[in-house]
N, C-alpha and C positions, 0 to 999 in steps of 0.2 A: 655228192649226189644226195639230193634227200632220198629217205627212205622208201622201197616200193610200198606201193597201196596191198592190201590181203590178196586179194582178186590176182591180182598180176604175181605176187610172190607165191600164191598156187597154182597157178599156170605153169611159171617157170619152174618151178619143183618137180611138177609132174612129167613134164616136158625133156629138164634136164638133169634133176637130180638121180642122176645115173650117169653109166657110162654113154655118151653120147660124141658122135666125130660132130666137132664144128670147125669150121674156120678160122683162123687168126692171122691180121696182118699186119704187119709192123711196116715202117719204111727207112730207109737208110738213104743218104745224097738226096734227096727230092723222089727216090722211086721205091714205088711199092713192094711188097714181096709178102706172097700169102701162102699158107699152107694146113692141111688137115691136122687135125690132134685128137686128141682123145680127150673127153674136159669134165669135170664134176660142177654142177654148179650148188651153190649154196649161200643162200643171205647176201645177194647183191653183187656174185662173186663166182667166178670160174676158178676151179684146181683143175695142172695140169703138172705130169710129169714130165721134166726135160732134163737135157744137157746141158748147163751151166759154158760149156765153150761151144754149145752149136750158133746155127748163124740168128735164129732168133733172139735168142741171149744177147749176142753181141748188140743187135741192132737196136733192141729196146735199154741199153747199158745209155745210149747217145740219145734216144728216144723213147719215151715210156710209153705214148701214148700208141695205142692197137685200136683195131678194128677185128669185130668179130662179128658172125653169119652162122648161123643155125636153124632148124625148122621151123620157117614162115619169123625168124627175129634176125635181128643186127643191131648192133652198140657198138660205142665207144666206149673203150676202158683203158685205165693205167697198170702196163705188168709190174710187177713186183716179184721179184726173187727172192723166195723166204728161205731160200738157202738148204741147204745139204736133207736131202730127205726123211736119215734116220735122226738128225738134231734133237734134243728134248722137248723145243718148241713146238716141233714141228709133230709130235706127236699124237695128235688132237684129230691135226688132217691124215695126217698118213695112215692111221687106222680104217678109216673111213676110205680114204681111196684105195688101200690093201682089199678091201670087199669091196669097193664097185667094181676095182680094176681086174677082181680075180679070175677071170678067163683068161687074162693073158698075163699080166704084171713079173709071171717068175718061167715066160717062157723064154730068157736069155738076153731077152733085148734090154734090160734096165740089170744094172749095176750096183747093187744095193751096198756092197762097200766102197764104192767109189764116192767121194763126197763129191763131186760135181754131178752127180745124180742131186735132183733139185726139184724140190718143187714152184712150180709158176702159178703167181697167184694175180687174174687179171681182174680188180676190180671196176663194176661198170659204173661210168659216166653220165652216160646218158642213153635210150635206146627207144627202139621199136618192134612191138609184139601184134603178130596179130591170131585172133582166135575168133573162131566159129562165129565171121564175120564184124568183129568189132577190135578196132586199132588203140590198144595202148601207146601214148608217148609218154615216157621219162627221163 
């Protein structure tokens, strides 16, 4: 994907850089399967924490590419499993979604020594923005 325009990488900043529920859908056999998440976005790119054996995981292992839906957008993007949350790598993001996610993050549902606690990183492809009547496509 080339890179977004300023215009648009401020929009979706403001829009999503935080915790924000959108959309994401994978497919598996020919059929869709979508569901809510909780997502960060940042530089062309949604963080998300997951389950390494839930069914989305599995579906994007056969299939990378997703679809994702959020306020007034939707794109295409490729998940990617950057693997085990507390990793060294992965340190960079996890700090960063540790404070957006902090309302909820350490109310019992995420597994923070479990290494299939994982973060999903769904970069976008291509997509459509719309704001205070004028349509970005990239």
């Amino acid at each position: 994907m080339r890179k977004l325009s300023e215009e648009v990488e401020k929009i979706m900043t403001e829009r999503f850089g935080k915790d924000t529920i959108i959309a994401l859908a994978t497919v598996e056999n020919e059929m869709p399967f979508v569901r809510y998440v909780n997502a960060y976005y940042e530089n062309s790119a949604f963080y998300i924490i997951t389950y390494a054996l839930s069914d989305k995981m599995r579906q994007m292992e056969s299939n990378s590419a997703v679809a994702i839906a959020g306020e007034w957008f939707t794109a295409h993007g490729k998940g990617i499993n950057l693997g085990y949350f507390g990793k060294e790598e992965n340190y960079w993001i996890a700090e960063k979604l540790k404070n957006v996610f902090c309302e909820w993050i350490d109310n019992g549902h995420n597994d923070f020594d479990d290494e299939n606690t994982i973060i999903l990183c769904v970069e976008l492809t291509d997509g459509l923005l719309l704001s205070h009547g004028t349509r970005y496509e990239f």
